[in-house]
Predicted model as a PDB file, atoms N, CA, C, CB and O in Angstrom, pLDDT in the B-factor column:
MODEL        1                                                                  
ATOM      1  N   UNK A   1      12.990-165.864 -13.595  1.00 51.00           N  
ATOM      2  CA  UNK A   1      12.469-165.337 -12.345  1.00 51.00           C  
ATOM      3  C   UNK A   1      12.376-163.817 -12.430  1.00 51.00           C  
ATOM      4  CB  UNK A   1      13.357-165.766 -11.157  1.00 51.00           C  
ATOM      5  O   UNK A   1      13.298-163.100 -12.817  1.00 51.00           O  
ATOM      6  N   UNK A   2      11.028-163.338 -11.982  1.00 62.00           N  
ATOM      7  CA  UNK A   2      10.942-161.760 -12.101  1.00 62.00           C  
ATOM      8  C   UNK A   2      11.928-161.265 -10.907  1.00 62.00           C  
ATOM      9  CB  UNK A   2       9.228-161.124 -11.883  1.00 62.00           C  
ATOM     10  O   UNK A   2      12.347-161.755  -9.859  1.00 62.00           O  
ATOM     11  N   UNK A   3      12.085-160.006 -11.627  1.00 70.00           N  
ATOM     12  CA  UNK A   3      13.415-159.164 -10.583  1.00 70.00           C  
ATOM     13  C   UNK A   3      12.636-158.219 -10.472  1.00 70.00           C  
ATOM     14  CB  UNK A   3      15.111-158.637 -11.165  1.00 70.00           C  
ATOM     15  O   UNK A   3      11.926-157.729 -11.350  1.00 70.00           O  
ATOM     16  N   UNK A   4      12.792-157.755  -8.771  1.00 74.00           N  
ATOM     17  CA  UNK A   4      11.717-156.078  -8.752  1.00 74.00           C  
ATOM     18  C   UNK A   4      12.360-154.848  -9.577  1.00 74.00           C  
ATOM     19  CB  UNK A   4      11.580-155.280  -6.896  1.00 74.00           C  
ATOM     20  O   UNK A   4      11.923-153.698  -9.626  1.00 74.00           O  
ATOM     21  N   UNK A   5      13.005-155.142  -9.936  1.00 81.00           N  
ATOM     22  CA  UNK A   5      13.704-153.782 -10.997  1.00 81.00           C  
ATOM     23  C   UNK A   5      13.067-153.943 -12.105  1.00 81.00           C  
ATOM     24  CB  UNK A   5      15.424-153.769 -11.440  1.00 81.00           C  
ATOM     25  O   UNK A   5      12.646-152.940 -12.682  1.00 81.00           O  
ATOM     26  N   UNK A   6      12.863-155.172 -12.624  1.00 85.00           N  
ATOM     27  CA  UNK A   6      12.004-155.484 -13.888  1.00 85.00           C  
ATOM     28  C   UNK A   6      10.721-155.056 -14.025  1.00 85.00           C  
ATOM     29  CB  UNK A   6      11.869-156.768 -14.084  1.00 85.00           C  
ATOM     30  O   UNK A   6      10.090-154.406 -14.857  1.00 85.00           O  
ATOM     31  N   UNK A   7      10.466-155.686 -12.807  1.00 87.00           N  
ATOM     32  CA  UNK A   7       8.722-154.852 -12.659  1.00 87.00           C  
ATOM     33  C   UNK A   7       8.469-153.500 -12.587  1.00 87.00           C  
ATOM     34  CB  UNK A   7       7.950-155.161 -11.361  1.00 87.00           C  
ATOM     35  O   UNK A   7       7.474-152.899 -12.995  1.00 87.00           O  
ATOM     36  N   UNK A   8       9.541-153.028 -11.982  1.00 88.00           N  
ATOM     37  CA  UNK A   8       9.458-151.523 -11.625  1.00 88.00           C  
ATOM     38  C   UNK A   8       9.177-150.744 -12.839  1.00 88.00           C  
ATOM     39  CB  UNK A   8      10.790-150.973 -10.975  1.00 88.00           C  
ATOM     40  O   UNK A   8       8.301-149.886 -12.949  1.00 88.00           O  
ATOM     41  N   UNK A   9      10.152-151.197 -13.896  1.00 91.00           N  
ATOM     42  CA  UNK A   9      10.288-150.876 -15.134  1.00 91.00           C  
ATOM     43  C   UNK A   9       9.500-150.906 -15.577  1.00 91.00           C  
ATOM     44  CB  UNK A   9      10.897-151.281 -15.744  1.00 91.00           C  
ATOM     45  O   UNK A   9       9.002-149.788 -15.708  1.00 91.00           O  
ATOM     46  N   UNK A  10       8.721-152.013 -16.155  1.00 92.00           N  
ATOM     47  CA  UNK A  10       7.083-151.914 -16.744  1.00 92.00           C  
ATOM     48  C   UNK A  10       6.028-151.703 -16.491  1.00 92.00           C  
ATOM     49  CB  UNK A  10       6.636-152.575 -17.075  1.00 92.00           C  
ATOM     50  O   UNK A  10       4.999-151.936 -17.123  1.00 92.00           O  
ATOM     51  N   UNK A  11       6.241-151.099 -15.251  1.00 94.00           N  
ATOM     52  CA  UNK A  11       4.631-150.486 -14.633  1.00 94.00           C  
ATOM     53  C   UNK A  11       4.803-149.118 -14.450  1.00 94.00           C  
ATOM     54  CB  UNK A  11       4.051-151.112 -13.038  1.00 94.00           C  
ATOM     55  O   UNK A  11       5.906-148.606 -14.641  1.00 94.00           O  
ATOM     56  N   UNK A  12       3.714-148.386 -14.057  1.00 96.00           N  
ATOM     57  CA  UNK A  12       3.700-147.125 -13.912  1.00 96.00           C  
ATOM     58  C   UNK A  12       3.714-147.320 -12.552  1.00 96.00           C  
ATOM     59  CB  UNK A  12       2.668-146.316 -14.555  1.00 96.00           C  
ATOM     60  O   UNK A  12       3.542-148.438 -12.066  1.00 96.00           O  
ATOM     61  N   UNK A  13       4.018-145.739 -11.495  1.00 95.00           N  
ATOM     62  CA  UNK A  13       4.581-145.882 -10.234  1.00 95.00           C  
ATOM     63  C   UNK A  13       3.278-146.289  -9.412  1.00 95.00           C  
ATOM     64  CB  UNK A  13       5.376-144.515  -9.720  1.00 95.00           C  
ATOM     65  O   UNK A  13       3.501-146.801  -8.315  1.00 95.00           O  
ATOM     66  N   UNK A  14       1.655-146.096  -9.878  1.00 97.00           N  
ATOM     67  CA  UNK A  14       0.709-146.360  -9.133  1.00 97.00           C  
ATOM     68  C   UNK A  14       0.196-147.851  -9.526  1.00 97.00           C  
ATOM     69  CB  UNK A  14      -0.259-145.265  -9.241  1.00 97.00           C  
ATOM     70  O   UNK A  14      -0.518-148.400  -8.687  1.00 97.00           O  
ATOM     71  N   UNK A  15       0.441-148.439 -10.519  1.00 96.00           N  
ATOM     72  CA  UNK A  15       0.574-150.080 -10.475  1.00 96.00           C  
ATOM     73  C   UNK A  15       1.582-150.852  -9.828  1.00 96.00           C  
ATOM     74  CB  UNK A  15       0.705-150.571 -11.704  1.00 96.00           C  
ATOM     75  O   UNK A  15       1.466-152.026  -9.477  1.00 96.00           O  
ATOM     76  N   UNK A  16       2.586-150.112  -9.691  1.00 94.00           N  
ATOM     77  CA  UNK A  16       3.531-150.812  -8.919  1.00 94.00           C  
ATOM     78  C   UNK A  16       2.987-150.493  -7.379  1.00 94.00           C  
ATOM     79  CB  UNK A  16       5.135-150.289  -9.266  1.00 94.00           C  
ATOM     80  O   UNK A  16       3.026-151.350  -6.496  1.00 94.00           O  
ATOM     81  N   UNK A  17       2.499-149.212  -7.181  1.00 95.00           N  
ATOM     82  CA  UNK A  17       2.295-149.520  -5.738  1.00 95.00           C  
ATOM     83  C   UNK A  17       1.447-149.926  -4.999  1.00 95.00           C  
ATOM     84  CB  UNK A  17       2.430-148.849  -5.214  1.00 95.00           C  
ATOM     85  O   UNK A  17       1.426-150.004  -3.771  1.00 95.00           O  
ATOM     86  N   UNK A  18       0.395-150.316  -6.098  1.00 96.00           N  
ATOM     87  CA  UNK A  18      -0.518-151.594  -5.306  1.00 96.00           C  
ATOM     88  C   UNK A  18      -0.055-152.718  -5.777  1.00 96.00           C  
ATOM     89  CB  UNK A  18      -2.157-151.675  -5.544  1.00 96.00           C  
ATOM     90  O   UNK A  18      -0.432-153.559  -4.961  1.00 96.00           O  
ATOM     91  N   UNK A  19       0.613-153.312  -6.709  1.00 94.00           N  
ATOM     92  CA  UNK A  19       1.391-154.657  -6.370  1.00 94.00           C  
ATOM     93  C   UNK A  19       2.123-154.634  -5.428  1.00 94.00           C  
ATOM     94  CB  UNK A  19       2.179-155.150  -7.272  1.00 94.00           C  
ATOM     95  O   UNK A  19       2.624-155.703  -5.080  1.00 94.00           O  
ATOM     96  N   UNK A  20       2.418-153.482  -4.735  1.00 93.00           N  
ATOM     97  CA  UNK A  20       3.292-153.905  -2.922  1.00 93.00           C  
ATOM     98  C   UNK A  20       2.356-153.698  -2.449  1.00 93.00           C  
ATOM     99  CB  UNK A  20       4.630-153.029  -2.024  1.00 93.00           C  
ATOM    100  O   UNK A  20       2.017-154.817  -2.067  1.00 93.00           O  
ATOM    101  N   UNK A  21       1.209-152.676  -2.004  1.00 95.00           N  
ATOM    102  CA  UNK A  21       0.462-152.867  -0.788  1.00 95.00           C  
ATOM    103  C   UNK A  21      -0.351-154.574  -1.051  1.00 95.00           C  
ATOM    104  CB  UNK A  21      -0.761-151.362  -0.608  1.00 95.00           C  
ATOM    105  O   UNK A  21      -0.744-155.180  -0.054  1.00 95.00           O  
ATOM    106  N   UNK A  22      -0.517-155.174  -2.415  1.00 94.00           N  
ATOM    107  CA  UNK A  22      -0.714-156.439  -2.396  1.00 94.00           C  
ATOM    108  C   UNK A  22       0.064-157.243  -1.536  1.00 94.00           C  
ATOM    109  CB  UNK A  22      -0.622-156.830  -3.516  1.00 94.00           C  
ATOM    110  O   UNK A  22      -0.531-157.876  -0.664  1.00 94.00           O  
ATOM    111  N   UNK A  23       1.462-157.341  -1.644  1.00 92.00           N  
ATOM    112  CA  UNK A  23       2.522-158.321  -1.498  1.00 92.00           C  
ATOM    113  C   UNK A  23       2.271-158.055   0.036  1.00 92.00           C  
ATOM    114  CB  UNK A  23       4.157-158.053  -2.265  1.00 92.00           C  
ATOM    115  O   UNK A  23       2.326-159.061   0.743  1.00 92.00           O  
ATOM    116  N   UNK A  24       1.987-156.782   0.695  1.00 93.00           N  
ATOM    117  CA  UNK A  24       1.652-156.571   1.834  1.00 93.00           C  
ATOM    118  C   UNK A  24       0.652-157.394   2.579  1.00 93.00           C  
ATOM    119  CB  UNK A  24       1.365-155.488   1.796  1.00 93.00           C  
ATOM    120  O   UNK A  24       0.748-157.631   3.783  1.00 93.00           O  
ATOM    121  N   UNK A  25      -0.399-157.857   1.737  1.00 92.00           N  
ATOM    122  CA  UNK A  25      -2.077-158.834   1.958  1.00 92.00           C  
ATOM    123  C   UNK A  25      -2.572-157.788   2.485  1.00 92.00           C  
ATOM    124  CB  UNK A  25      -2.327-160.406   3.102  1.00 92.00           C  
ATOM    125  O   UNK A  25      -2.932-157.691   3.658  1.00 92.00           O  
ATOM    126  N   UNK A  26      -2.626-156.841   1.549  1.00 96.00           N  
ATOM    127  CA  UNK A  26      -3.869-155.490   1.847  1.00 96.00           C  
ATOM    128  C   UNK A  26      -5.470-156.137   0.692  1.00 96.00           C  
ATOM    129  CB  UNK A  26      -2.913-153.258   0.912  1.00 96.00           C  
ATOM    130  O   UNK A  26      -5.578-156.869  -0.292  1.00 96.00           O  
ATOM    131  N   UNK A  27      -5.959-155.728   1.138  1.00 97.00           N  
ATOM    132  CA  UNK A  27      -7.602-155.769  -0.254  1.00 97.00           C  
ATOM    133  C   UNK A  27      -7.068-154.155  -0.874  1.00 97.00           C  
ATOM    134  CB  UNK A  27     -10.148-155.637   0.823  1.00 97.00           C  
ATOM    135  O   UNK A  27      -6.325-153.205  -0.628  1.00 97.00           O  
ATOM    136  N   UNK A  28      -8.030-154.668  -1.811  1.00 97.00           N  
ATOM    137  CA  UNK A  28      -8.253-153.215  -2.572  1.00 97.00           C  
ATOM    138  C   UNK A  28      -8.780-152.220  -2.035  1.00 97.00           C  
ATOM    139  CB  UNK A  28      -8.990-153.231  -3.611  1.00 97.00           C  
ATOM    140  O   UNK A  28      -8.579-151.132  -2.576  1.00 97.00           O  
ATOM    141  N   UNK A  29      -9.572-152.273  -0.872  1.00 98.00           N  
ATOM    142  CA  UNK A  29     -10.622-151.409  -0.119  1.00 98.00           C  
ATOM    143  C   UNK A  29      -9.025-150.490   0.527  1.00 98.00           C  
ATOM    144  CB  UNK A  29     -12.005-152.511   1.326  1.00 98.00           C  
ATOM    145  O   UNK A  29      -8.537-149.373   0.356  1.00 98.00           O  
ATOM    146  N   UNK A  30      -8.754-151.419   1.114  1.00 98.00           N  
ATOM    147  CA  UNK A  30      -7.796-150.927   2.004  1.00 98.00           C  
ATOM    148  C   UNK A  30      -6.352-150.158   1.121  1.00 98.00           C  
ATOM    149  CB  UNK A  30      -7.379-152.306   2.971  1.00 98.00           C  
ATOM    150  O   UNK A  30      -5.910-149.502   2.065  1.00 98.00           O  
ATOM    151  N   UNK A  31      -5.911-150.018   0.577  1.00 98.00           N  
ATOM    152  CA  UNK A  31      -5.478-149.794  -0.615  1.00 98.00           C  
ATOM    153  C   UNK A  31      -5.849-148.453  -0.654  1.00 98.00           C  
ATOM    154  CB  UNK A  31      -5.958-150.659  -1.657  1.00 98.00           C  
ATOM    155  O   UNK A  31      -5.164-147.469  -0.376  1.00 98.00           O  
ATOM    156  N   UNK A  32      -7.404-148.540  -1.155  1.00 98.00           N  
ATOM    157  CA  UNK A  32      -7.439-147.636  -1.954  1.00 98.00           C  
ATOM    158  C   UNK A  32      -7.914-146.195  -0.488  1.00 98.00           C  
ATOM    159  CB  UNK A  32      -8.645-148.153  -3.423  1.00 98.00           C  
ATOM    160  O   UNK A  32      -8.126-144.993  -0.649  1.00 98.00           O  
ATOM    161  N   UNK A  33      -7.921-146.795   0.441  1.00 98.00           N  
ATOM    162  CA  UNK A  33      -7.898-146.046   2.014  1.00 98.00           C  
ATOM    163  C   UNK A  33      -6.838-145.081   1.999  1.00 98.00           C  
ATOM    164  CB  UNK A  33      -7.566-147.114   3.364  1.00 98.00           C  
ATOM    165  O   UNK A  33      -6.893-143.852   1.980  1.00 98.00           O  
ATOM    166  N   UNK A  34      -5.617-146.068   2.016  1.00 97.00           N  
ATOM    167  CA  UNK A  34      -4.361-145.612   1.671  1.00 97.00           C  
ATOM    168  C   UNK A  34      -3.944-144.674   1.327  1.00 97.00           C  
ATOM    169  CB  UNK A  34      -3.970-146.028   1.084  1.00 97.00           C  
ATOM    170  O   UNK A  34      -3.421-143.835   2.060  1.00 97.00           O  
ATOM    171  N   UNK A  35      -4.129-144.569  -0.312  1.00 97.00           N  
ATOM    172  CA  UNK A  35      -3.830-143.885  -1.042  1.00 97.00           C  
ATOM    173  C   UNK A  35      -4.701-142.820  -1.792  1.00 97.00           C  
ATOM    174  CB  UNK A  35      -3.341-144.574  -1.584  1.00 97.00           C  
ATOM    175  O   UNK A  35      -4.516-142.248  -2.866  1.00 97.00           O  
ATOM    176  N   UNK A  36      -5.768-142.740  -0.824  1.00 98.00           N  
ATOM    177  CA  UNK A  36      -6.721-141.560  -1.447  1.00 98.00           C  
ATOM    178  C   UNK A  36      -7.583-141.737  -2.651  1.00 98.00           C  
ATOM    179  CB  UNK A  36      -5.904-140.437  -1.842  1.00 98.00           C  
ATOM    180  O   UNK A  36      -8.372-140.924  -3.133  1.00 98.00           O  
ATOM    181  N   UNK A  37      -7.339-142.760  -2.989  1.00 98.00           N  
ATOM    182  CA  UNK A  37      -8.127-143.303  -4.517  1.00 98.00           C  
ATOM    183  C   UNK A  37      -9.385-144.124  -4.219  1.00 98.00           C  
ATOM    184  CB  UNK A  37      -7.069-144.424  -5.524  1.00 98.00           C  
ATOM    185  O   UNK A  37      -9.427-144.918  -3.279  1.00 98.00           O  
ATOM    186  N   UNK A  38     -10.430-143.901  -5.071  1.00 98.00           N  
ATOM    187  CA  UNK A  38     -11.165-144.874  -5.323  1.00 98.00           C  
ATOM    188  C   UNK A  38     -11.085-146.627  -5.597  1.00 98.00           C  
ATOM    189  CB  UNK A  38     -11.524-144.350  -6.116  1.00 98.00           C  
ATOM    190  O   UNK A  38     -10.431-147.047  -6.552  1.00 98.00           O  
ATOM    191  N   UNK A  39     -11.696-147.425  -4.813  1.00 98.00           N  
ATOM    192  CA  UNK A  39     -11.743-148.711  -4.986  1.00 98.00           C  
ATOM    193  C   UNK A  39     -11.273-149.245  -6.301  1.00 98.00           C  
ATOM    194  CB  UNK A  39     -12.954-149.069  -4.740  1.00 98.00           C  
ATOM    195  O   UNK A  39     -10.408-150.045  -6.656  1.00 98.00           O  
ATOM    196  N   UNK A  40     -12.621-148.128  -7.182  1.00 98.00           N  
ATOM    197  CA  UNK A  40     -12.397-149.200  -8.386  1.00 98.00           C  
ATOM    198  C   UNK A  40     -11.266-149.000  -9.227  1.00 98.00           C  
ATOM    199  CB  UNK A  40     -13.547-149.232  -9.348  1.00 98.00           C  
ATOM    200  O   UNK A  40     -10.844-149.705 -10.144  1.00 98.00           O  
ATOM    201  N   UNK A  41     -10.658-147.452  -8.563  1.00 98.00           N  
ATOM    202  CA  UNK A  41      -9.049-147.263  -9.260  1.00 98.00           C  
ATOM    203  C   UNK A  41      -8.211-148.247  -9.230  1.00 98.00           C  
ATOM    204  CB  UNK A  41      -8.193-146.256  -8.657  1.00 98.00           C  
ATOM    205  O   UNK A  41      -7.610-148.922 -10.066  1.00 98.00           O  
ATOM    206  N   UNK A  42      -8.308-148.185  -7.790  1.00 98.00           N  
ATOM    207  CA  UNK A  42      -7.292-149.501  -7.131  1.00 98.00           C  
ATOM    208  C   UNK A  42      -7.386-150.678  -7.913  1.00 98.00           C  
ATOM    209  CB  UNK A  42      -7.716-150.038  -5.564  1.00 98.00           C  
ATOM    210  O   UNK A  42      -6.324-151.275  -8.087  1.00 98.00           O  
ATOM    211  N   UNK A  43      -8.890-151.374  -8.668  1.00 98.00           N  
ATOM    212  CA  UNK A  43      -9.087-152.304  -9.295  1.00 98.00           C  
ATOM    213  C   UNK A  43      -8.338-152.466 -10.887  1.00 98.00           C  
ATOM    214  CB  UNK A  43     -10.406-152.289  -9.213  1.00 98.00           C  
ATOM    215  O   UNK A  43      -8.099-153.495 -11.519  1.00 98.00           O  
ATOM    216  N   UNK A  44      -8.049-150.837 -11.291  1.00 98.00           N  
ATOM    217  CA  UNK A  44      -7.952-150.662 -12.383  1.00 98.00           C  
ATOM    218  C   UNK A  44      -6.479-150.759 -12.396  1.00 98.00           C  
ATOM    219  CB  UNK A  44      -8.630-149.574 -12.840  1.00 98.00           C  
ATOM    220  O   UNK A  44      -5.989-151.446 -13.293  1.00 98.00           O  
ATOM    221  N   UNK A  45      -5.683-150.178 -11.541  1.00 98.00           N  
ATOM    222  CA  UNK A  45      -4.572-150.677 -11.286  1.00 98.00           C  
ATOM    223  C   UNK A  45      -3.945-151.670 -11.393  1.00 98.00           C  
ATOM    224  CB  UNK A  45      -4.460-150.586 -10.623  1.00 98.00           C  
ATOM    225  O   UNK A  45      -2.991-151.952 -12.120  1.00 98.00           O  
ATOM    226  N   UNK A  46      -4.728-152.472 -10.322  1.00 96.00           N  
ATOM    227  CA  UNK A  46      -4.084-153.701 -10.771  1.00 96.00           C  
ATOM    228  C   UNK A  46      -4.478-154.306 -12.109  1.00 96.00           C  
ATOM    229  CB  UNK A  46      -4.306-154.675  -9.794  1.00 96.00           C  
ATOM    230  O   UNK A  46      -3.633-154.915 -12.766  1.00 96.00           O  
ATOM    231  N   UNK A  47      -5.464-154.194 -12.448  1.00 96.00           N  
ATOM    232  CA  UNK A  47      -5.662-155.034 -13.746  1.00 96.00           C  
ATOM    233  C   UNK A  47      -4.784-154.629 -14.866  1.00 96.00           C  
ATOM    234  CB  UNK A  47      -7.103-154.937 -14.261  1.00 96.00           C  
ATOM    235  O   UNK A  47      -4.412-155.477 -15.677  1.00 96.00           O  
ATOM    236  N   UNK A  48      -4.377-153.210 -14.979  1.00 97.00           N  
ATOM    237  CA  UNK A  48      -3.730-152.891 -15.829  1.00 97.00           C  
ATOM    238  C   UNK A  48      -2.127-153.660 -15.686  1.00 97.00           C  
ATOM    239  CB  UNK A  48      -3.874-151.446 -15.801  1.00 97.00           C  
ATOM    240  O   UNK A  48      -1.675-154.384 -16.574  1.00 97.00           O  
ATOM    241  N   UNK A  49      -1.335-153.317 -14.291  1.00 95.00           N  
ATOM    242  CA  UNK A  49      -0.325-154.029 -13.502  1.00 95.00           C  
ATOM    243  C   UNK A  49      -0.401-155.657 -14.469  1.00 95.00           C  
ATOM    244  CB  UNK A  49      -0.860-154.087 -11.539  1.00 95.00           C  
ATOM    245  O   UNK A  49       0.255-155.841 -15.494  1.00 95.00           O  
ATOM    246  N   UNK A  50      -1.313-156.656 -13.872  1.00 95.00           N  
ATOM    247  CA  UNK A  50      -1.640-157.831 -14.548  1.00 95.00           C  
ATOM    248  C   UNK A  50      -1.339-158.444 -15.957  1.00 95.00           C  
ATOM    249  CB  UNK A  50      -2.712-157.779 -14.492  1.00 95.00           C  
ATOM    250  O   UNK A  50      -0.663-159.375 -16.394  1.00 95.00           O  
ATOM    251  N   UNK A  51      -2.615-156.948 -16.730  1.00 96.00           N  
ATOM    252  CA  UNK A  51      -2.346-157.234 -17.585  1.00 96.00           C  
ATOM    253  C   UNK A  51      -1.195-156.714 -18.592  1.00 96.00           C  
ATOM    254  CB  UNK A  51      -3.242-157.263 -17.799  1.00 96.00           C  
ATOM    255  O   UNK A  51      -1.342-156.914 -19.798  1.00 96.00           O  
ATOM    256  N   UNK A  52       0.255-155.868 -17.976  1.00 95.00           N  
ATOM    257  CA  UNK A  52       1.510-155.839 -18.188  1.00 95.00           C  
ATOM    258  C   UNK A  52       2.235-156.568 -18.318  1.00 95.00           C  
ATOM    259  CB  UNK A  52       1.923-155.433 -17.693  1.00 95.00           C  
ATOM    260  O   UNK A  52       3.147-156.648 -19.141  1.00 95.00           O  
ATOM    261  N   UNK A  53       1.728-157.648 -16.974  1.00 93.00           N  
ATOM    262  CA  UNK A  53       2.605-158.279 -16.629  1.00 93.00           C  
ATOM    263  C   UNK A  53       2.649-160.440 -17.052  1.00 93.00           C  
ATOM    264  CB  UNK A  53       2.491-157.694 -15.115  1.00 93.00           C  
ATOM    265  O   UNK A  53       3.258-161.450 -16.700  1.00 93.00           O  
ATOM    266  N   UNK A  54       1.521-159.999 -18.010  1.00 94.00           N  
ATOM    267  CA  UNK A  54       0.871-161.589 -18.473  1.00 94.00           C  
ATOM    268  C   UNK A  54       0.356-162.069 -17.600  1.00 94.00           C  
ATOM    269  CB  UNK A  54       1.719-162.703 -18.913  1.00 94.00           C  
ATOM    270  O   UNK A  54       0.163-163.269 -17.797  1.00 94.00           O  
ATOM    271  N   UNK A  55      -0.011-161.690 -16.610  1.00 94.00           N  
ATOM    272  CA  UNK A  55      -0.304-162.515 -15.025  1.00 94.00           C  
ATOM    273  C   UNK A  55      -1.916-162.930 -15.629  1.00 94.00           C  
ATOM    274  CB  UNK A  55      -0.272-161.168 -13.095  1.00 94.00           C  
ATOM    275  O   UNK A  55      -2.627-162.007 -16.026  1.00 94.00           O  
ATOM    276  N   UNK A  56      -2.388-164.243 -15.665  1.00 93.00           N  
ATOM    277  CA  UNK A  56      -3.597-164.734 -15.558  1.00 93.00           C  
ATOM    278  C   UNK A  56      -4.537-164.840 -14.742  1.00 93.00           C  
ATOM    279  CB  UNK A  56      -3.548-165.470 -15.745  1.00 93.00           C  
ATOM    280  O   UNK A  56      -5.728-164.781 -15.048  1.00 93.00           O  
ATOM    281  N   UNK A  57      -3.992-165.044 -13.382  1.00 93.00           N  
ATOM    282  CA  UNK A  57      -5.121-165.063 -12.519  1.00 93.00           C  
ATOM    283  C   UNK A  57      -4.205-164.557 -11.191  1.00 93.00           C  
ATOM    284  CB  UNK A  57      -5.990-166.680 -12.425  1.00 93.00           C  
ATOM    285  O   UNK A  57      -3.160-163.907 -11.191  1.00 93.00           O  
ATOM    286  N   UNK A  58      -4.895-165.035 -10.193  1.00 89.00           N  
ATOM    287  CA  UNK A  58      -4.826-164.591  -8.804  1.00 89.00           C  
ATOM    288  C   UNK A  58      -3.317-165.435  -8.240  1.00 89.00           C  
ATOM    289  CB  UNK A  58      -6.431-165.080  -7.895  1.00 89.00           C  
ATOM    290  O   UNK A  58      -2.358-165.052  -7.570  1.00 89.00           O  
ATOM    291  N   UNK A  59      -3.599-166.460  -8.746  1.00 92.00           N  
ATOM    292  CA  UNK A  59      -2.378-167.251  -8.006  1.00 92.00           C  
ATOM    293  C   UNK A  59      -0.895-167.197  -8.762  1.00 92.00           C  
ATOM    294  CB  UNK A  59      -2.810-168.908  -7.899  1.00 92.00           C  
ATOM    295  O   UNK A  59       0.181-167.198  -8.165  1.00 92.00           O  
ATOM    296  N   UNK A  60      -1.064-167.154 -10.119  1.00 93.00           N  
ATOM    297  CA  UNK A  60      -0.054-165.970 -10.568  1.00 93.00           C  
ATOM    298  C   UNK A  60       0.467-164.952 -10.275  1.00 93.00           C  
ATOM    299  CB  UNK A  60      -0.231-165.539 -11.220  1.00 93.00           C  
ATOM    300  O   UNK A  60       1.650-164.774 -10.568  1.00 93.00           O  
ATOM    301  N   UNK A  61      -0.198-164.087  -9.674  1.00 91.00           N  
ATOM    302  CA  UNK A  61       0.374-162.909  -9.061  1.00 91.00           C  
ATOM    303  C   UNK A  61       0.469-162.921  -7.550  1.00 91.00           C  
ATOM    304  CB  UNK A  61      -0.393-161.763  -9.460  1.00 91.00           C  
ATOM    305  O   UNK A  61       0.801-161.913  -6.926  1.00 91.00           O  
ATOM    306  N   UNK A  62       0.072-164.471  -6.770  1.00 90.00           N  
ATOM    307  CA  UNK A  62       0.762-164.565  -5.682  1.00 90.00           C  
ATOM    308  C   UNK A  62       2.163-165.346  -5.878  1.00 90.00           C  
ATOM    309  CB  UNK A  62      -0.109-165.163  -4.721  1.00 90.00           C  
ATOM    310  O   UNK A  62       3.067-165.102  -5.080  1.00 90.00           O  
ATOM    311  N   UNK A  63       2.280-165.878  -6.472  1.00 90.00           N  
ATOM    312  CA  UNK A  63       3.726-166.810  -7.024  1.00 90.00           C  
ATOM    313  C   UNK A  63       4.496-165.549  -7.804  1.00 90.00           C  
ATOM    314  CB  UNK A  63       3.301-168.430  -8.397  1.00 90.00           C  
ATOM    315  O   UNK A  63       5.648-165.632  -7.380  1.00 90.00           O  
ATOM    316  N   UNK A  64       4.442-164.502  -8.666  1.00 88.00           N  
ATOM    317  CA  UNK A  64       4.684-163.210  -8.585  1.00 88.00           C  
ATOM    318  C   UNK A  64       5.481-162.483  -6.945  1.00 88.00           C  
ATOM    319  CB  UNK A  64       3.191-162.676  -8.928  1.00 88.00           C  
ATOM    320  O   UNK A  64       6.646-162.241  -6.627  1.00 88.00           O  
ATOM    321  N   UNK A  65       4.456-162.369  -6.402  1.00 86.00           N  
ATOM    322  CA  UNK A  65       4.741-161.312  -5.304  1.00 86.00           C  
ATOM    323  C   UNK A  65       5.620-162.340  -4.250  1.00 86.00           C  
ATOM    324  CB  UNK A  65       3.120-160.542  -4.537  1.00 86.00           C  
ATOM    325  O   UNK A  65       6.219-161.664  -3.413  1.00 86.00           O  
ATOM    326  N   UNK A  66       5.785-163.459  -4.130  1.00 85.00           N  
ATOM    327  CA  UNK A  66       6.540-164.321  -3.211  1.00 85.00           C  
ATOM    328  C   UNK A  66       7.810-164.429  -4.011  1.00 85.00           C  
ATOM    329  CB  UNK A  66       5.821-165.784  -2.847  1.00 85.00           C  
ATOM    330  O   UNK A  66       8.809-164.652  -3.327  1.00 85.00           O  
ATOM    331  N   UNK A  67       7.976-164.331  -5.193  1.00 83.00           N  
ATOM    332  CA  UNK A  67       9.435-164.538  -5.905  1.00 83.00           C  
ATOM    333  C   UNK A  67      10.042-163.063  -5.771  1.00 83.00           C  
ATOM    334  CB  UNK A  67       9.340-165.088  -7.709  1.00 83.00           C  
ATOM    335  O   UNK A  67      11.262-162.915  -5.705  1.00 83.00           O  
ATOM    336  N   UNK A  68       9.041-161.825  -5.725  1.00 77.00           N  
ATOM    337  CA  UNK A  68      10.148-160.922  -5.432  1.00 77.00           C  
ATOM    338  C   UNK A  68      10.112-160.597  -4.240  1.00 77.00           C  
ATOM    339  CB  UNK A  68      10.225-159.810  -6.138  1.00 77.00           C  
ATOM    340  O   UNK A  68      10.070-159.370  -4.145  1.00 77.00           O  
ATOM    341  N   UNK A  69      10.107-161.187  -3.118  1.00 68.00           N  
ATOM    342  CA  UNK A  69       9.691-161.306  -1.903  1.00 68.00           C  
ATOM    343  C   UNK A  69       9.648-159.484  -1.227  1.00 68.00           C  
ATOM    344  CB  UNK A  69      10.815-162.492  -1.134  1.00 68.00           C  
ATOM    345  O   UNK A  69       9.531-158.395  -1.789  1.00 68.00           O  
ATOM    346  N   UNK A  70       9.810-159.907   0.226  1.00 64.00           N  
ATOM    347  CA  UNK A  70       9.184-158.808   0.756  1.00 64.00           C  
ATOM    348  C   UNK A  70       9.966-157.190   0.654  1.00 64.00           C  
ATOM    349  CB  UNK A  70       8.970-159.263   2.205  1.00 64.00           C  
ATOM    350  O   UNK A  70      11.070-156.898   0.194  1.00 64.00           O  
ATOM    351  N   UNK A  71       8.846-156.267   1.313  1.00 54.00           N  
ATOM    352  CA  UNK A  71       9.576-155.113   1.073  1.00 54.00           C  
ATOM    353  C   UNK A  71      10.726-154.788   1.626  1.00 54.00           C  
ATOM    354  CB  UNK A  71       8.951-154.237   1.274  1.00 54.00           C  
ATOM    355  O   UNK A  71      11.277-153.729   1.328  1.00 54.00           O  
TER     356      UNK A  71                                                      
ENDMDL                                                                          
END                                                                             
């Protein structure tokens, strides 16, 4: 089972913090509102996040974000 310390660890601090405004059920639009960044940053983020984290698809990284539950 992932531990948020684990994750914390292998991401950089702006992949990790759209895997919480995710865990939040933000979009990327909104996200990237947020945090002053471009959409497709936000996109790049996570994909990078993802692909850190072996995550395959979408429902992976909701079974992800529910095991390290909320903020």
């Amino acid at each position: 089972m992932w531990k948020d310390d684990r994750i914390r660890e292998m991401l950089s601090k702006r992949e990790y913090q759209v895997l919480m405004y995710l865990r939040e059920g933000l979009r990327l639009k909104s996200i990237a509102e947020i945090t002053g960044l471009d959409t497709r940053t936000v996109g790049t983020y996570k994909s990078r996040a993802l692909k850190k984290l072996d995550i395959k698809d979408n429902n992976e990284l909701k079974d992800l974000l529910q095991a390290i539950g909320p903020s």
